[in-house]
N, C-alpha and C positions, 0 to 999 in steps of 0.2 A: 647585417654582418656577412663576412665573406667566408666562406670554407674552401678548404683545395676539394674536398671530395664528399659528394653525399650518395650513402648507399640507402636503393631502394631493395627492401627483402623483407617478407613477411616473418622469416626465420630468425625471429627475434636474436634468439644467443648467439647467431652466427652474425646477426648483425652487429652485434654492438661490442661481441668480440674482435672483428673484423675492425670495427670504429675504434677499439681502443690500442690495436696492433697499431696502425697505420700514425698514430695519434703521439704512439711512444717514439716514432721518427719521423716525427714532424711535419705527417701530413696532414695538415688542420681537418679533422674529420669528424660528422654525425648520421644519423639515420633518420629513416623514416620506415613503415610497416606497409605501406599503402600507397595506391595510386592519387588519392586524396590527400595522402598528407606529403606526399612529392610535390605537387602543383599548391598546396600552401605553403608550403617549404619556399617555394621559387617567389610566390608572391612577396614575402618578407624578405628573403635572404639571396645573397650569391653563389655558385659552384662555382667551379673551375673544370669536374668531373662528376658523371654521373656514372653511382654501379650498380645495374639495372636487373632484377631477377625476373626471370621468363612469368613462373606461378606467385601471383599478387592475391592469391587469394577470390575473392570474385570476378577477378579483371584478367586483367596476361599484361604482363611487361611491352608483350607488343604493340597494344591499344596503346601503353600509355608513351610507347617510342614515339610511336603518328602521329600522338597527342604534342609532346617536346618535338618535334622538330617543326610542328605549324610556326614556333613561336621562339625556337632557339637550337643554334648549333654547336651547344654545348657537348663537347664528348662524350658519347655513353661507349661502357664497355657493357657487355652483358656478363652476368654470373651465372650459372642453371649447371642441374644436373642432367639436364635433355642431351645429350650427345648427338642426335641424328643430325645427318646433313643439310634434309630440309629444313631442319631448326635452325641451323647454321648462316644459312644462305636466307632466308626470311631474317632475321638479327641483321644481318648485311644488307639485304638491300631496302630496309625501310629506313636506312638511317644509325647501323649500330658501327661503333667506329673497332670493335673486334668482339671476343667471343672468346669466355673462360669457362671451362669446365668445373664443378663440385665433385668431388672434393679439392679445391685451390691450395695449395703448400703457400701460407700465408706471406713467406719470402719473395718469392714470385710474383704475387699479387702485389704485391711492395713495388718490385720493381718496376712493372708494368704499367703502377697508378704513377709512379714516379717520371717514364718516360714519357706519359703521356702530357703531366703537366710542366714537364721542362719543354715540351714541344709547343703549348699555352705560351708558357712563361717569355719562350725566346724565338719567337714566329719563325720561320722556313726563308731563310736567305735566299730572296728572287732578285734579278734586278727589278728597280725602278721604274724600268724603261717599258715602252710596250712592246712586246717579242711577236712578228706576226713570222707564223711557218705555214708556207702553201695558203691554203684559205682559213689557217685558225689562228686569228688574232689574239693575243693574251694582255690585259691589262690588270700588272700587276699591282699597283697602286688604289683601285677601284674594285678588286675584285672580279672583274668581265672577262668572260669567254665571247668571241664573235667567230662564228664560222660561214662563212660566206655571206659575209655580211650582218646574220642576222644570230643576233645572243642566244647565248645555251647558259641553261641555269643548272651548276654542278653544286655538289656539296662540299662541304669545309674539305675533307681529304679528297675528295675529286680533283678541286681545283689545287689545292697541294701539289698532289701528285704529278697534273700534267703540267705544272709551272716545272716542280723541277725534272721532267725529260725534257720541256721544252727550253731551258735553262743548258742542259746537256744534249739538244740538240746532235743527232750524225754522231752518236758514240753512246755504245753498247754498256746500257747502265745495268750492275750486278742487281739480286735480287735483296741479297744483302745489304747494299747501301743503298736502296729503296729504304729497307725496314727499319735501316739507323737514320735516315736524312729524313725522312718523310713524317713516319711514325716515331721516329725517337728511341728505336730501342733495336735490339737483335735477336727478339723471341717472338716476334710478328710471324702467325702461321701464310703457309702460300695461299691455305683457302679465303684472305683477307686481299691483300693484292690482289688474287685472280679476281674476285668479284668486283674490285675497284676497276681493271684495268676491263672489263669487260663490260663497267656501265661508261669509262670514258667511251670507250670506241660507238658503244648504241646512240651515243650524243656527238659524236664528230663526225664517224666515219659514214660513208655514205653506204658503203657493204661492211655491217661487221664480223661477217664471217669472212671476209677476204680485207682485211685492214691496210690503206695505202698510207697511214701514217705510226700507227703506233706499233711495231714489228715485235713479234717473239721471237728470241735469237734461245732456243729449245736449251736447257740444261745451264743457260745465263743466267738471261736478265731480261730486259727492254731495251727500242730503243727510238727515237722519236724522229722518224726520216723527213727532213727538211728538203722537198724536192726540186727546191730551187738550186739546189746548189752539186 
């Protein structure tokens, strides 16, 4: 069976009140309590979204992110009531595609789940074509990043993302219409981009503390300098 969305939470009545919100607007939703009954879940069944809580109980949500992304790049969002940054920034760079804080105004969480799987549902308009800028070839058809020749393996919103700067090529992309084109929605925080836009650069650029292609234009946007031209 397929589901738009399976939440993993050991908080039973948050879970399954969560699964019956989401459920009443029609995001096909169920749960599971455990990191065990996630990875059976996956065995039998489809997601489209995964909503991931940090404390599983014996485990950490983190273990079981590393675990889901050997094997699929299915979206996780996290849920936790951990607020700190380093908690933040760990959910980000093992693989979490953002970061919701508890207590979530279930509305919200609506939306959120909902922009995620419209962005599923209706893939990131690239062209076809293979886009090569300076040394980083983009094959959008295939999925392949090549930078000097030689492939860089980026994650689902990775390669998203540098498709569409590389896509909008030499003009100054808001941060906003990152968060609506990219991500699907316009409640995408900066600490999610920035961490994106800072593993593209550790995999393209050859200084990424001095970046010759993926520019900060301060108080914008981004913007993808094509130095051929």
């Amino acid at each position: 069976m397929k589901y738009d969305c399976l939440i993993v939470d050991d908080e039973m009545v948050l879970a399954e009140t969560t699964s019956e919100y989401l459920n009443m607007f029609d995001v096909e939703s169920t749960y599971v309590t455990s990191a065990e009954g996630c990875m059976a879940f996956l065995e039998e069944h489809e997601t489209s979204l995964i909503l991931l809580d940090i404390n599983l109980g014996n485990t950490s949500g983190f273990d079981l992110c590393k675990r889901l992304r050997q094997i699929t790049q299915i979206p996780i969002l996290f849920i936790s009531a951990r607020s700190s940054d380093d908690d933040i920034l760990i959910a980000l760079n093992i693989g979490g595609d953002d970061y919701i804080q508890k207590p979530y105004t279930l509305s919200v969480l609506l939306a959120k789940v909902k922009a995620v799987l419209k962005r599923v549902q209706i893939q990131q308009r690239v062209s076809s074509d293979t886009i090569a800028c300076c040394p980083v070839v983009v094959d959008a058809n295939r999925c392949r990043v090549h930078v000097h020749g030689v492939e860089v393996k980026l994650k689902s919103m990775e390669f998203k993302l540098l498709c569409y700067l590389v896509n909008h090529k030499n003009r100054i992309v808001p941060k906003e219409e990152l968060f609506r084109q990219v991500w699907g929605d316009s409640i995408t925080g900066d600490g999610t981009l920035n961490v994106h836009i800072r593993h593209l650069r550790e995999k393209i650029e050859v200084n990424p503390n001095e970046p010759q292609y993926i520019k900060t234009v301060w108080g914008t946007g981004y913007v993808f300098e094509d130095q051929r031209i």
